[in-house]
C-alpha positions, -999 to +999 in steps of 0.1 A: +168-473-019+139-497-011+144-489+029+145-452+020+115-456+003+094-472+032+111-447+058+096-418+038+063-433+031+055-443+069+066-407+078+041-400+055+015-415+072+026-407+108+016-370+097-014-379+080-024-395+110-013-370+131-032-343+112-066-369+113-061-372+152-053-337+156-091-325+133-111-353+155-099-338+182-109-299+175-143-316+161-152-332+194-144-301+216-165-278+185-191-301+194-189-304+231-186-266+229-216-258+211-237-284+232-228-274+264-230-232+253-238-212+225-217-180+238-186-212+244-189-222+208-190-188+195-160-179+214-146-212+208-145-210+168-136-174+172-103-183+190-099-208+160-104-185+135-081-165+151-049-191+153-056-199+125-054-163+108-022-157+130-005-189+115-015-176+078+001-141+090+029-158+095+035-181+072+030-156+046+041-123+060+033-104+026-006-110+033+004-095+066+021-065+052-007-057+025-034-055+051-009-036+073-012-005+046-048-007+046-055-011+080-063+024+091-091+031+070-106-005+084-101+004+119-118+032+122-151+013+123-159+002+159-171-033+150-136-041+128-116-025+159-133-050+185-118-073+169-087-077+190-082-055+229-052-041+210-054-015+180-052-035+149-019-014+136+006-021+163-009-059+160-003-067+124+032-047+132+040-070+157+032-100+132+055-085+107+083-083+126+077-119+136+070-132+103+105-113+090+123-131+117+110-161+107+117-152+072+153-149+083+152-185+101+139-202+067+166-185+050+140-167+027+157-146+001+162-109+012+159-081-014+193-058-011+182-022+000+198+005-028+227+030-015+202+055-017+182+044+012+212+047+041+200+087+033+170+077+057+197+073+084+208+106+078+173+124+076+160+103+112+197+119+126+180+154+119+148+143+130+166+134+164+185+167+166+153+190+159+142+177+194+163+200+209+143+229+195+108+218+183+080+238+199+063+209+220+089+179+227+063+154+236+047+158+199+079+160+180+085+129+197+059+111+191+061+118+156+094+107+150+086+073+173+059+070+147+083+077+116+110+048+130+082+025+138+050+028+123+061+041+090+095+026+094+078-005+086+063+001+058+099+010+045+119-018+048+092-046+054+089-051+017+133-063+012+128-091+034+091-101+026+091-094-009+120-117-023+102-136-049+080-130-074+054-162-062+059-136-026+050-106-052+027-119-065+006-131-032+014-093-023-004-082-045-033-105-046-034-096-010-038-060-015-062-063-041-091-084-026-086-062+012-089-030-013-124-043-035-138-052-006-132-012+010-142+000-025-174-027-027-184-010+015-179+023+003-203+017-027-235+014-003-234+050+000-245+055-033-272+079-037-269+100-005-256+133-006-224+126+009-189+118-006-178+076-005-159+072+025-136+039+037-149+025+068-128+047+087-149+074+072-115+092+055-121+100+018-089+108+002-080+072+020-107+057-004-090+076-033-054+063-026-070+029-021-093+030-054-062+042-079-040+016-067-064-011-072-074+002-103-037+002-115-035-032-103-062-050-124-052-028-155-011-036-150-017-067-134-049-087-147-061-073-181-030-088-197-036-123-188-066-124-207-077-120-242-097-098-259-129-111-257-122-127-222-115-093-207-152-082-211-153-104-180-125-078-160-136-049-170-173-051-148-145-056-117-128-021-127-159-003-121-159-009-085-129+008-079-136+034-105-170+042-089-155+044-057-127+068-066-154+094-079-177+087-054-146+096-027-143+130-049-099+123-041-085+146-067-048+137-062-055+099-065-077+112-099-049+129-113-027+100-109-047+073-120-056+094-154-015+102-162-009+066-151-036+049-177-032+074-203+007+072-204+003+034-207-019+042-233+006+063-252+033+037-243+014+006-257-009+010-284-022-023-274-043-006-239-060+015-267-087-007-270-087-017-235-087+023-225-121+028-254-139-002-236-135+009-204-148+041-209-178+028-231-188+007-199-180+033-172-200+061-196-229+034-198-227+029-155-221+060-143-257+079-149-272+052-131-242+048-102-263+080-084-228+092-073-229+119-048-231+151-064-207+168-033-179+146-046-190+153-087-184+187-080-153+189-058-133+169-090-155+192-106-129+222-096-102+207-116-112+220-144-136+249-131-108+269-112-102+298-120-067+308-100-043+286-079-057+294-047-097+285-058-082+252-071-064+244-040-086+255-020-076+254+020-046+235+007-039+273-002-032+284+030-015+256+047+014+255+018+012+291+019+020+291+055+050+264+048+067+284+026+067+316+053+080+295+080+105+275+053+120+315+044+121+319+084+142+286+091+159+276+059+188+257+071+176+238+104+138+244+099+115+246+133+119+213+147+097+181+142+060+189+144+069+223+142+046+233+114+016+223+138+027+242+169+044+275+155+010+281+137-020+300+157-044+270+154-029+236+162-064+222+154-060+232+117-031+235+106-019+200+108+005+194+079+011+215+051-003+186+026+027+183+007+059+156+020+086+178+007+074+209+022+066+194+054+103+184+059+119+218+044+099+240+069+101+216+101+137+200+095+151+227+069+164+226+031+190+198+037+167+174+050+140+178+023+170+174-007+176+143+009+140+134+007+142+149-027+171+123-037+159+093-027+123+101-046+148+106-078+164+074-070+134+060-070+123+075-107+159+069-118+156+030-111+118+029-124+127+046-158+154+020-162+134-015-157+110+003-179+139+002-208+145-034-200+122-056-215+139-083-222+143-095-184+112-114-170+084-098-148+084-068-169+047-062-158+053-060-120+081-035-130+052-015-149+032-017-119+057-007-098+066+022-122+027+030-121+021+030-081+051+053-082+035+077-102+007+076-076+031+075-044+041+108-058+017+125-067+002+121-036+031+134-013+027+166-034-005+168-028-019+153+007+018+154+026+022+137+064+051+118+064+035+092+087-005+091+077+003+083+038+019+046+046+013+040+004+034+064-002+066+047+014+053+015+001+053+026-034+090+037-033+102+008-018+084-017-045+107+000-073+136-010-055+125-046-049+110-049-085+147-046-094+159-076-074+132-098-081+141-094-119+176-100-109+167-132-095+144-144-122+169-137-144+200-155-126+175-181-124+169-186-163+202-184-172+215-211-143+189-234-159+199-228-195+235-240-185+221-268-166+201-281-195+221-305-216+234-297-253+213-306-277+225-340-299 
């Protein structure tokens, strides 16, 4: 016991010496560096910086994956996308699929993917067999190579990263300081005459962005604090807040209001939480000087007067769905076929609506599968939502609430590959359910371990 003992304390202290050799080491040559050349040093504690944010990506591949969702309205300013000679998606991609493999090697605990989701299999199969008859091969291509890999990712990323709730958790946290710092940017637009965009300059991007952080410090952070305490949170929700007005995002609006209402409705606790948070945003707001473009687009919610004026070009590109869907209802016209059947390629891009965009390109069979695995999705939410009694209840009401979101806005901004959130959102359900499971196994294993009381 004794000898065991000493063997583990002077391992000890082989690494800590290791480690102290290892920091002199990167000290002296930080030194060297910055004596011998500025423009060395610089590039010198750049490269560190950079192994070091690598090994972090890798270590924890959730951080990884909640900057992966995010990245494209980061990228889209030139000084975020020098960052690295490569673009920034396919990069923390690559990291992903690293960090699951590594996942794999550790033996990290991997999330069981519901029978609904071998239905993808079935709708990439169509995908593949609209090649033969898509208007422009090389696009329909491309877009399924983007579906599989891209998007793909976000898909199934979240069984093997997502196994715990500690991994949840980080996810999350993740997330939520990459998504106040877009809505913080955005806010320096305040006052001009144009609507809050993410750095990418892509508005509805800011909306999608704003709800879900929103969502997250209501579900997520209010109820860790008590009353009086949460005076402290509530300044934090008017970034978002101000940022998804300022974007002018209806869809992401919508969602959010349903979202915090129904909770509302649900728990009479958020009440007070829900009268407080409008006191302060009705006390901020005249004083935000938030564009008045984006005041009067939401503004149309409630000022239109038909379908079509509240739509607005959303109109015409569903419009023109529907007449293609009635001309190719079984097969559809082929991936990317919405784009290059129409008589401008330039604007008519997607129809702005998910299910729509599969009916017309890949026909009605394909878009009920899509249909079914969104119900599956609902089906499994509505169910942890009855069970309270398991632990993490709220990261099921999260998930439940980001769902909400995820649907509403492939009904209403479409794209199966742009909207990344979307597929994120219906994949967190499912995982929601095993973490639950395993936090529960887990507190029943230690209640028979515990011994009987005398």
């Amino acid at each position: 016991m004794d000898a065991a003992i000493k063997l583990t304390g002077s391992s000890q202290r082989l690494r800590l010496q290791l480690w102290g050799t290892a920091a002199l080491i990167c000290s002296f040559a930080a030194g060297m560096a910055a004596f011998w050349s500025p423009s060395v040093a610089h590039a010198f504690f750049y490269s560190l910086f950079g192994v070091a944010a690598v090994l972090v990506l890798l270590i924890y591949p959730e951080v990884a994956l909640a900057l992966y969702v995010v990245i494209g309205d980061l990228k889209g300013d030139d000084r975020i996308a020098a960052l690295l000679p490569v673009d920034l998606t396919l990069a923390l991609g690559a990291l992903l699929l690293v960090g699951i493999a590594l996942n794999l090697l550790r033996h990290k605990r991997v999330v069981r993917m519901p029978a609904s989701y071998f239905l993808f299999i079935a709708l990439v199969a169509i995908m593949t067999a609209s090649l033969t008859y898509t208007p422009v091969f090389d696009a329909g291509l491309e877009k399924l190579g983007r579906f599989l890999t891209v998007t793909g990712i976000v898909i199934v990323a979240p069984f093997f990263l997502l196994g715990t709730r500690q991994q949840t958790v980080r996810f999350f946290a993740s997330f939520a300081v990459a998504a106040f710092a877009i809505c913080a940017w955005s806010l320096f637009a305040l006052g001009g005459s144009e609507r809050l965009v993410t750095p990418s300059n892509n508005t509805i991007g800011l909306g999608h962005i704003a709800c879900a952080l929103i969502l997250i410090l209501w579900f997520a952070a209010l109820p860790f604090f008590s009353f009086p305490r949460r005076f402290f949170v509530y300044p934090l929700l008017s970034v978002p807040v101000l940022a998804l007005i300022g974007s002018g995002s209806r869809g992401p609006a919508i969602a959010c209001a349903l979202v915090i209402l129904g909770s509302a409705v649900m728990c009479r606790s958020r009440i007070l939480d829900l009268v407080c948070a409008l006191a302060l945003g009705s006390a901020i707001l005249p004083f935000a000087r938030v564009p008045g473009s984006a005041i009067q687009y939401l503004g149309t919610l409630v000022s239109g007067r038909s379908v079509s004026g509240l739509l607005s070009f959303r109109y015409d590109l569903l419009e023109y769905g529907w007449r293609l869907l009635q001309q190719h209802p079984l097969v559809g016209t082929g991936i990317q076929g919405f784009r290059y059947y129409s008589p401008n390629p330039e604007l008519y891009k997607w129809p702005h609506n998910i299910f729509l965009e599969i009916a017309c390109e890949l026909g009605i069979p394909a878009a009920l599968i899509a249909c079914t695995i969104f119900a599956a999705a609902i089906a499994e939410a509505i169910r942890q939502l009855r069970d309270t009694i398991s632990p993490a209840f709220l990261l099921s009401q999260l998930a439940a609430a980001l769902l909400v979101v995820g649907a509403v806005n492939a009904t209403n901004t479409g794209d199966i590959n742009s909207d990344r959130l979307t597929w994120l959102f219906l994949s967190l359900v499912f995982v929601m359910r095993g973490v639950r499971t395993r936090e529960s196994d887990s507190r029943e294993l230690l209640v028979e371990t515990l011994p009987a009381p005398a």
